[in-house]
C-alpha positions in Angstrom: 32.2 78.7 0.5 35.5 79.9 -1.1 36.8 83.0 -2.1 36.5 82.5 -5.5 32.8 81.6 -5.3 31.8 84.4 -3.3 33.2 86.6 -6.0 31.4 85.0 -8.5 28.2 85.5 -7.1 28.9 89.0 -6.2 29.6 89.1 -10.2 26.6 87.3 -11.1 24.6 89.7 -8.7 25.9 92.9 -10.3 24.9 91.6 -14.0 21.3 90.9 -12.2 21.2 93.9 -10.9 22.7 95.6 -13.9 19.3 94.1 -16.0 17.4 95.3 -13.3 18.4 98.7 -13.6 18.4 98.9 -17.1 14.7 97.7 -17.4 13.7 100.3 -14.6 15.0 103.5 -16.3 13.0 102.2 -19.2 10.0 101.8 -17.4 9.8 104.2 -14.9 12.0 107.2 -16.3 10.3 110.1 -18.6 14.1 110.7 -19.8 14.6 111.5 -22.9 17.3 109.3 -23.4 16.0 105.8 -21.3 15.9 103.8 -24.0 19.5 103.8 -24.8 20.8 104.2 -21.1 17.8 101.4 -20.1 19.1 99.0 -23.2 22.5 99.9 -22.7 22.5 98.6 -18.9 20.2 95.7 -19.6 22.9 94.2 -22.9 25.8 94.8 -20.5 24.1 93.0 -17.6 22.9 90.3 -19.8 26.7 90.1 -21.6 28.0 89.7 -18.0 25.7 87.2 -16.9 26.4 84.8 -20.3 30.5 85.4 -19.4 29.4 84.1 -15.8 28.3 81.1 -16.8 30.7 80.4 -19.3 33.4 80.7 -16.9 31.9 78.4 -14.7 30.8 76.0 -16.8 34.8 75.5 -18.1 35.9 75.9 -14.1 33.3 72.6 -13.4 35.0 70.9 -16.7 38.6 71.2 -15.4 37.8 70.6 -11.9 35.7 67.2 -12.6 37.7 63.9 -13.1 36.1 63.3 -16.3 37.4 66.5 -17.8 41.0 65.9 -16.7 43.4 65.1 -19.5 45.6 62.3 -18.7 
């Protein structure tokens, strides 16, 4: 496993994790303000995860020989 992909499941992890939170403070939290913190964290986590897999989605185009140019 390479560098790069141990970073990008450290990423990937986080924005999990991120969701995770998010729906916790929602759920479990009597705070006053949990639905903006939980919603906040949960958007962010999800936004992170969707940049993920864009970015490896183009990395597996440029890398595969049919998505070479030339």
């Amino acid at each position: 496993m390479g560098k790069r992909e141990t970073s990008k499941r450290r990423f990937l992890m986080m924005a999990v994790l991120l969701c995770l939170a998010g729906a916790a403070i929602i759920t479990f939290t009597d705070l006053p303000w949990r639905g903006l913190i939980g919603a906040g964290l949960s958007l962010t986590g999800i936004a992170l995860l969707m940049a993920g897999v864009i970015a490896g989605t183009r990395a597996k185009e440029t890398h595969s020989p049919e998505g070479r140019l030339g």
